[in-house]
Backbone bond lengths (Angstrom), bond angles and torsions (degrees), N, CA, C in turn:
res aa  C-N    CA-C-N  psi(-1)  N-CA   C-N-CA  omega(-1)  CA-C   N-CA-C  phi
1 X - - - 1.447 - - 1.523 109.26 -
2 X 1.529 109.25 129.53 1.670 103.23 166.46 1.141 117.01 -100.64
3 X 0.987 131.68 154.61 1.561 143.36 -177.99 1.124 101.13 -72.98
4 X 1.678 122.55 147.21 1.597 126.58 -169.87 1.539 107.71 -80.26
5 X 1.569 129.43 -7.11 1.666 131.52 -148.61 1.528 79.67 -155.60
6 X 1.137 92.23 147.13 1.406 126.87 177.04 1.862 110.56 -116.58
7 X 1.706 109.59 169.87 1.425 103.79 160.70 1.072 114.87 -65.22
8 X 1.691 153.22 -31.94 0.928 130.79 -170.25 1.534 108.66 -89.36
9 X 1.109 128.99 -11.09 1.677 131.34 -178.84 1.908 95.61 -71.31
10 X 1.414 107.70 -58.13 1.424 112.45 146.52 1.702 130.57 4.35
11 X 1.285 107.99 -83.48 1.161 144.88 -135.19 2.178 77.07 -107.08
12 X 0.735 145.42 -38.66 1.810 147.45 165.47 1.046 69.31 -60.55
13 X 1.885 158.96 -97.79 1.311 112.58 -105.92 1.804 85.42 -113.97
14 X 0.618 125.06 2.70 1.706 117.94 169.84 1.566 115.38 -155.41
15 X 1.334 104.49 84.12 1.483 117.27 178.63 1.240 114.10 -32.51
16 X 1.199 103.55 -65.67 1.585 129.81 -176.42 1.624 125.34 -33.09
17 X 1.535 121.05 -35.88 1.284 173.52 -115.19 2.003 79.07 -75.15
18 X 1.563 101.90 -63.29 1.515 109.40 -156.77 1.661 96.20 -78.70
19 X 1.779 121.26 8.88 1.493 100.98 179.25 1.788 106.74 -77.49
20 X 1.281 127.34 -11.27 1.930 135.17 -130.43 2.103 69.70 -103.44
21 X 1.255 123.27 -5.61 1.619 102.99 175.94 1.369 128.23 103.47
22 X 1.548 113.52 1.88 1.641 133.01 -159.22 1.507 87.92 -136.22
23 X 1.402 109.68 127.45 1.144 109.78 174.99 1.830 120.41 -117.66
24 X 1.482 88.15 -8.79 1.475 103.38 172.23 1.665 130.62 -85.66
25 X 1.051 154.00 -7.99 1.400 160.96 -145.77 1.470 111.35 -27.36
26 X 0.986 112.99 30.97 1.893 107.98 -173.97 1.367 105.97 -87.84
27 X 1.208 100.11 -16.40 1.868 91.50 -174.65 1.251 108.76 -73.35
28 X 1.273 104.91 -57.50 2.099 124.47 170.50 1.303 106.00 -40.06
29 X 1.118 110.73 -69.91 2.182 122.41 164.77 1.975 86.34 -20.39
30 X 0.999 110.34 -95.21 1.868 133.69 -153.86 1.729 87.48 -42.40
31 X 1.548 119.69 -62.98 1.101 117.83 -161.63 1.591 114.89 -74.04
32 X 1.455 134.91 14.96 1.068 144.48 -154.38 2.155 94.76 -132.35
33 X 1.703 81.23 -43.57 1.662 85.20 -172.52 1.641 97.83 -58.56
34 X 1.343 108.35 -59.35 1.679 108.96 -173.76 1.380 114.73 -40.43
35 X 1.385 127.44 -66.92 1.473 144.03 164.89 1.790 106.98 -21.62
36 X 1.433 100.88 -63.67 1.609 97.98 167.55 1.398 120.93 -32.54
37 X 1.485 90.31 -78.96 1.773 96.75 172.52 1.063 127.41 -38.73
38 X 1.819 120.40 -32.87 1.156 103.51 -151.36 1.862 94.41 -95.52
39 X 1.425 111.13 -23.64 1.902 123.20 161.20 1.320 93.18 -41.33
40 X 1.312 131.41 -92.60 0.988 127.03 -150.21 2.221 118.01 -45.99
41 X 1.846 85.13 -47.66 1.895 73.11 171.55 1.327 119.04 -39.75
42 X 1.164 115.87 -55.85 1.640 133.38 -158.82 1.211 112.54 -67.05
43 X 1.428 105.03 -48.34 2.043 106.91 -178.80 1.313 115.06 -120.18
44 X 1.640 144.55 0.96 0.778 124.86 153.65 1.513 128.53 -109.51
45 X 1.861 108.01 -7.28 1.392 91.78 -168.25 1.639 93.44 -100.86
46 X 1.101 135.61 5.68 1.817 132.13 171.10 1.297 89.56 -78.92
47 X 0.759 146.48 -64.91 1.943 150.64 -170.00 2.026 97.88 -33.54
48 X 1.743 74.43 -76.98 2.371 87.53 -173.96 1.093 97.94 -37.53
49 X 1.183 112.56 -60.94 2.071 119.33 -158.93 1.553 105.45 -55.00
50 X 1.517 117.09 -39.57 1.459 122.15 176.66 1.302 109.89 -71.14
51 X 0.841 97.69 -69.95 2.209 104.77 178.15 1.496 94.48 -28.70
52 X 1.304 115.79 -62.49 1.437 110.77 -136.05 1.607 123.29 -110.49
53 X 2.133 98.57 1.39 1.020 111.36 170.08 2.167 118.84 -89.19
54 X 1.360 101.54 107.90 0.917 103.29 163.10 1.872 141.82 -99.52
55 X 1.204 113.38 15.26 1.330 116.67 171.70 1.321 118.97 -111.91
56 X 1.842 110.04 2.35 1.357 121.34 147.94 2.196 91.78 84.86
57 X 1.245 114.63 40.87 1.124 105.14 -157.49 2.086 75.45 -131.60
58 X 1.031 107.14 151.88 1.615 122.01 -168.23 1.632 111.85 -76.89
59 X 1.084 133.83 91.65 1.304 137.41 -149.69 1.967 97.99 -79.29
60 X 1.599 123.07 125.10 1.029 124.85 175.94 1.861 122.69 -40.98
61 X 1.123 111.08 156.11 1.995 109.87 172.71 1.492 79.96 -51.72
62 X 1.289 76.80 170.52 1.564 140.19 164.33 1.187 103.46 -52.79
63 X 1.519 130.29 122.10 1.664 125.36 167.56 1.417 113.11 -110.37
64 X 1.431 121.23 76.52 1.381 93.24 174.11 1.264 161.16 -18.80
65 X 1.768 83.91 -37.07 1.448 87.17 -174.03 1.677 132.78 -77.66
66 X 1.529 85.38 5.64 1.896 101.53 -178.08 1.471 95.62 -99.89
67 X 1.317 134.72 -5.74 1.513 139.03 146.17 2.028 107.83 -2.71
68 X 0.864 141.42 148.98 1.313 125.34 130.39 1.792 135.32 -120.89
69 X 1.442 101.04 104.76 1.562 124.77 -156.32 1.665 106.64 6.59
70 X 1.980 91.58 -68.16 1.277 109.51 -160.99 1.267 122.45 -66.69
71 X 1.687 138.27 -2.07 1.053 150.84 -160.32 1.911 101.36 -99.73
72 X 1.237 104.89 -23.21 1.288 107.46 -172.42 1.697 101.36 -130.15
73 X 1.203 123.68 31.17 1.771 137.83 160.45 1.337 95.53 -58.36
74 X 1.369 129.19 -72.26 1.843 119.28 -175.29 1.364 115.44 -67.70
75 X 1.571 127.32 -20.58 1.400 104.18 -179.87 1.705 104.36 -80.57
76 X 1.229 137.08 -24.56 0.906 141.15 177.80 1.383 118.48 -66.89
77 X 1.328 125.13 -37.12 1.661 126.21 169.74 1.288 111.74 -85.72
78 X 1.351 121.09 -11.69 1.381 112.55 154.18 1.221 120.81 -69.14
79 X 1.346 103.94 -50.73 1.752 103.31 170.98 1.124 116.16 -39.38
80 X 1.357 100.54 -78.82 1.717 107.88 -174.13 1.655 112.17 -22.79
81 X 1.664 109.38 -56.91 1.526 101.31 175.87 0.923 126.29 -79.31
82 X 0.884 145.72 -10.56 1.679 154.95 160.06 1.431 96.27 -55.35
83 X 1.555 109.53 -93.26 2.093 104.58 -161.84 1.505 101.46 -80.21
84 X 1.422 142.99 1.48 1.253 117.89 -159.09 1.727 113.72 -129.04
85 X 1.143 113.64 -27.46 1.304 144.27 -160.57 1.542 122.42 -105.64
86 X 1.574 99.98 -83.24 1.402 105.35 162.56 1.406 137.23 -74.42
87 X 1.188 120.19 -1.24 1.291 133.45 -175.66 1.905 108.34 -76.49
């Protein structure tokens, strides 16, 4: 699995990022990407599948892997700084 954000996606919303002494963030990146995914199973795809299932037939999980990376680059560097980083 790759992480949806990189250091430099990073580094656009907090330049500064590599002054705190860590020059690596991939773990936070990876551990932020999962967390995404795993928000979204839980609270957004029971919602879509309800809204939008009309033949009343049980709509499969969540597949990440039909995700597309770049669509979720900012929710993921937010994450990261929010629970992983800046805290």
């Amino acid at each position: 699995m790759t992480a949806y954000a990189t250091l430099n996606d990073l580094l656009e919303v907090e330049p500064s990022i590599q002054d705190y002494g860590v020059l690596d963030w991939d773990a936070e990146l990876a551990k932020s990407t999962k967390e995404v995914q795993r928000i979204l199973a839980v609270r957004w795809w029971p919602q879509f599948s309800r809204d939008y299932n009309t033949t009343g037939q049980q709509f499969p999980k969540l597949n990440a892997d039909l995700l597309t990376d770049s669509q979720w680059t900012q929710a993921t560097v937010y994450h990261a700084l929010a629970y992983h980083i800046c805290p």
